[in-house]
C-alpha positions as CSV (number, residue, x, y, z in Angstrom):
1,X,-14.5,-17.4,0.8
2,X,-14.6,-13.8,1.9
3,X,-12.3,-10.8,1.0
4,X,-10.3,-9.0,3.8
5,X,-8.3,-5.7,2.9
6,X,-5.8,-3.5,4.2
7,X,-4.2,-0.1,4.4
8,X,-0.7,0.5,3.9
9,X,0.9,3.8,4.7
10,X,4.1,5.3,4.0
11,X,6.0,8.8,3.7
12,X,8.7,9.7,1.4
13,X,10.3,12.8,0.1
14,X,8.8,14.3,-2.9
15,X,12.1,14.6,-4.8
16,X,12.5,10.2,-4.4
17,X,9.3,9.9,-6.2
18,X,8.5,13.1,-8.3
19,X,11.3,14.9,-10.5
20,X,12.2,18.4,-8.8
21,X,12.5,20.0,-12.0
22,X,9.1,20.7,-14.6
23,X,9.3,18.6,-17.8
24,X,11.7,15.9,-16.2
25,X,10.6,12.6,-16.1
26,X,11.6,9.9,-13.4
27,X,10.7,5.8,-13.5
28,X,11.4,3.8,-10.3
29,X,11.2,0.3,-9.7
30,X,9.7,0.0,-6.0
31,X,11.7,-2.5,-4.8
32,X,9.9,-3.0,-0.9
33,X,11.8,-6.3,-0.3
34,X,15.0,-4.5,-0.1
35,X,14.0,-0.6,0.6
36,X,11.5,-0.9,3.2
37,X,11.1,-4.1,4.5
38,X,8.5,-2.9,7.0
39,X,6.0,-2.3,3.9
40,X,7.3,-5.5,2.6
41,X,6.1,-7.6,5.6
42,X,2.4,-5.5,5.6
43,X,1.7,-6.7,2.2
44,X,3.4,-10.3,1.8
45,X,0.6,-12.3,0.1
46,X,-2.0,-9.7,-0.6
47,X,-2.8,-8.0,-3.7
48,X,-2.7,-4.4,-3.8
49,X,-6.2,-3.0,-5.4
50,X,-5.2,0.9,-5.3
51,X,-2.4,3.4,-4.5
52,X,-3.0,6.7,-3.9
53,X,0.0,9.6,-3.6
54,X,-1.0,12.6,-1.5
55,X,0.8,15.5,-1.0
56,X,1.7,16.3,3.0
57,X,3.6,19.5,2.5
58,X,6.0,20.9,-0.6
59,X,8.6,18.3,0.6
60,X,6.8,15.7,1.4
61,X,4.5,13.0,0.2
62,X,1.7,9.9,1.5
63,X,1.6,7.0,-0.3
64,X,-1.0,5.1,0.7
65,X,-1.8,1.1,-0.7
66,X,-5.5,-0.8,-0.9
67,X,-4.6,-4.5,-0.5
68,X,-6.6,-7.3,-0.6
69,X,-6.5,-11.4,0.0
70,X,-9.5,-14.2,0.0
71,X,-9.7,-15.3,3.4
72,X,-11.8,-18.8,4.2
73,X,-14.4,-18.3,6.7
74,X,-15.9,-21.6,8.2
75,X,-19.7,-21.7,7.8
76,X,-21.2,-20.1,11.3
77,X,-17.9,-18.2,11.9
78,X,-17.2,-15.2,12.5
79,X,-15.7,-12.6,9.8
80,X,-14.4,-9.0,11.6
81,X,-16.7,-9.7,14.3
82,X,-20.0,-11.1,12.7
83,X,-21.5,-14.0,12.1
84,X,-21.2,-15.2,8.4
């Protein structure tokens, strides 16, 4: 059993994530199924190990997901083009 991961990417306005205002507070719910179904798709079944927000500009903002998921590799196969 091996692990395989992935990189998920996605912009958003810095006002849908991060209050506009100093001292405000904002909680979301990231609800991919129904938002973004794109991002949804990339991680159905793996587990996400980091997130990371980046800024891009004043308005804007990277979000940016580690995922992971065990992957079974047959003895003598090959894992992202290497013998195992």
């Amino acid at each position: 059993m091996s692990s395989e991961y992935r990189f998920v990417t996605f912009r958003q306005p810095a006002t849908a994530l991060i209050p506009p205002e100093a001292g405000a507070a904002k909680s979301l719910t990231l609800d991919l199924v129904n938002s973004i179904p794109e991002i949804s798709e990339q991680m159905d079944g793996w587990d996400v190990v980091n997130t990371q927000i980046v800024p891009i500009s004043g308005e804007e903002i990277l979000i940016i997901f580690t995922l992971t998921t065990k992957v079974n590799v047959p003895e003598g196969g090959e894992f992202w083009g290497g013998a195992v």
